[in-house]
Residue, then its C-alpha position, 0 to 999 in steps of 0.5 A: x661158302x667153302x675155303x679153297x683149302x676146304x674146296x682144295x680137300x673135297x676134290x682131294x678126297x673125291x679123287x682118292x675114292x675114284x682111284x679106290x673104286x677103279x681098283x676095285x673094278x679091276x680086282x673084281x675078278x681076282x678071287x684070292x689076294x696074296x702079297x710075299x713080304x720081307x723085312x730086308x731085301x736080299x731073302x729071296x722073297x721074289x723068288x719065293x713069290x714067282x715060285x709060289x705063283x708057278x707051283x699055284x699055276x702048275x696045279x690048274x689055277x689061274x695066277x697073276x704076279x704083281x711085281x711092286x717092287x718099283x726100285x728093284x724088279x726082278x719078277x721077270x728074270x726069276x720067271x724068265x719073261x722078256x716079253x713086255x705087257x701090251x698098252x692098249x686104250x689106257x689099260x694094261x694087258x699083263x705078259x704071261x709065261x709058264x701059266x703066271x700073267x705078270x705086269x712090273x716096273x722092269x717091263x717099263x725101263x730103257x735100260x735094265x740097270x737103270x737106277x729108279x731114284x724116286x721119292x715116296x710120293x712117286x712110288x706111290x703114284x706108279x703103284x697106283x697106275x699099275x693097279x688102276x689100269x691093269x686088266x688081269x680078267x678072272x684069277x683065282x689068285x694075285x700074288x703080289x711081290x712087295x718092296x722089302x721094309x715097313x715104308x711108302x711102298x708097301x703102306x701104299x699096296x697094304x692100304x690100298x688092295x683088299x689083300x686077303x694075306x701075306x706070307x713073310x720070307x726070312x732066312x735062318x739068320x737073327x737080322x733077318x728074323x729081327x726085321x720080319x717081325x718087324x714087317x708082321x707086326x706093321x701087317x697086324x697094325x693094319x688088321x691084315x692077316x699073316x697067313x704064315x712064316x716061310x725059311x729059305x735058304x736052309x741048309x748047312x751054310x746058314x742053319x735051320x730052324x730060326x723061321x719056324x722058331x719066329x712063327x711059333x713065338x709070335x703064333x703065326x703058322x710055319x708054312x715050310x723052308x725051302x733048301x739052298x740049291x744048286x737048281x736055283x742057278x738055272x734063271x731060265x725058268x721057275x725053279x719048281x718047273x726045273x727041279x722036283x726036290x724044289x717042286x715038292x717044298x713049295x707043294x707043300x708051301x702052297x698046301x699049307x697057305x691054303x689050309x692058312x686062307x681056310x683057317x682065317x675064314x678068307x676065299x681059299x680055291 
């Protein structure tokens, strides 16, 4: 006869692989998985993310945005999206603006400056409900928008997702090169696949050239630097639908993420 302890680990067990298998059916339909990581907040990663996810949306694909962010969402400011999803018979029916279907935790806040101060095992359990009970239908691709650094959060999502890569953000300054290394080396640790490095803020306040320089060290692809704009200041919508300087970076972005997909024998549209 089984302990509890034993019968306690057998339900634990036979729960864990429900979930796995509720996400799966809800990701049967998304051809390409993409999550848009850093080491450090404060980046530019979610911009990166709702850009990338705009330019792959304006080229005639169908595009989600996951927003897992659950202490900081901002995915919905950067895409101009008040609207919040629809909760219909336990599922949940994604926003959408400017091609890009969008589910985030600032959809599910009172108060937009609300701080969420949840311990690990709460963050993990809301990252669980957004990827169980989610209804994104047929994408071709999910860009998944990441908490910044190596702990809970993005285990949760890297452990839990078929992610097909990941793209990393930084910027040209030694700190935040320092800590993407760090966010890649955890993604090759987990068999994952970086799919490439990509600069923002380039230009003549912070430099140039410290993201290609980390791609090239540790044999990643450099997939492009995105300049320091004046555009970016316009929040009403993505910047690469308002800006052609901007639009032309992330073409070129998304190009070689796809030539990165191919090249690592993952589903690339």
């Amino acid at each position: 006869m089984a302990t509890p302890q034993e019968n306690a680990r057998l339900e634990q067990i036979k729960r864990s692989w429900q979930q796995r298998r509720k996400i799966s059916d809800r990701f049967a339909g998304i051809k390409t998985k993409i999550g848009v990581y850093s080491g450090k907040g404060g980046v530019g990663k979610t911009t990166v993310a709702v850009n990338l996810a705009a330019t792959l949306a304006r080229g005639g694909n169908k595009v989600g945005l996951l927003d897992v962010d659950i202490d900081c969402p901002n995915a919905n400011k950067v895409l101009g999206i008040t609207e919040p999803p629809e909760y219909v018979d336990g599922e949940i029916h994604p926003s959408e603006k400017w091609g890009v279907k969008v589910v985030s935790m600032a959809f599910f806040q009172e108060k937009e400056d609300e701080a969420i101060i949840w311990r690990g095992p709460m963050i993990h359990n809301a990252i669980n409900q957004f990827l169980q009970t989610t209804d994104w239908g047929d994408l071709d691709y999910l860009i998944v928008d990441l908490p910044p650094g190596t702990s809970d959060a993005p285990l949760t999502v890297m452990q839990t997702i078929p992610m097909d890569g990941f793209v990393v953000v930084s910027t040209p300054q030694l700190l935040a090169n320092i800590d993407a290394k760090r966010c890649i080396n955890m993604i090759r640790k987990l068999n994952l696949n970086v799919l490439g490095v990509v600069e923002n803020y380039t230009g003549v306040v912070f430099g140039r050239g410290a993201g290609e320089a980390l791609a090239k060290e540790i044999d990643v692809p450099f997939l492009g630097h995105m300049e320091l704009r004046a555009a970016y200041r316009d929040s009403s919508k993505p910047t690469v639908l308002l800006d052609d300087d901007v639009a032309r970076e992330y073409d070129a972005i998304a190009n070689a993420m796809q030539k990165s997909l191919k090249e690592l024998g993952r589903q690339a549209v």
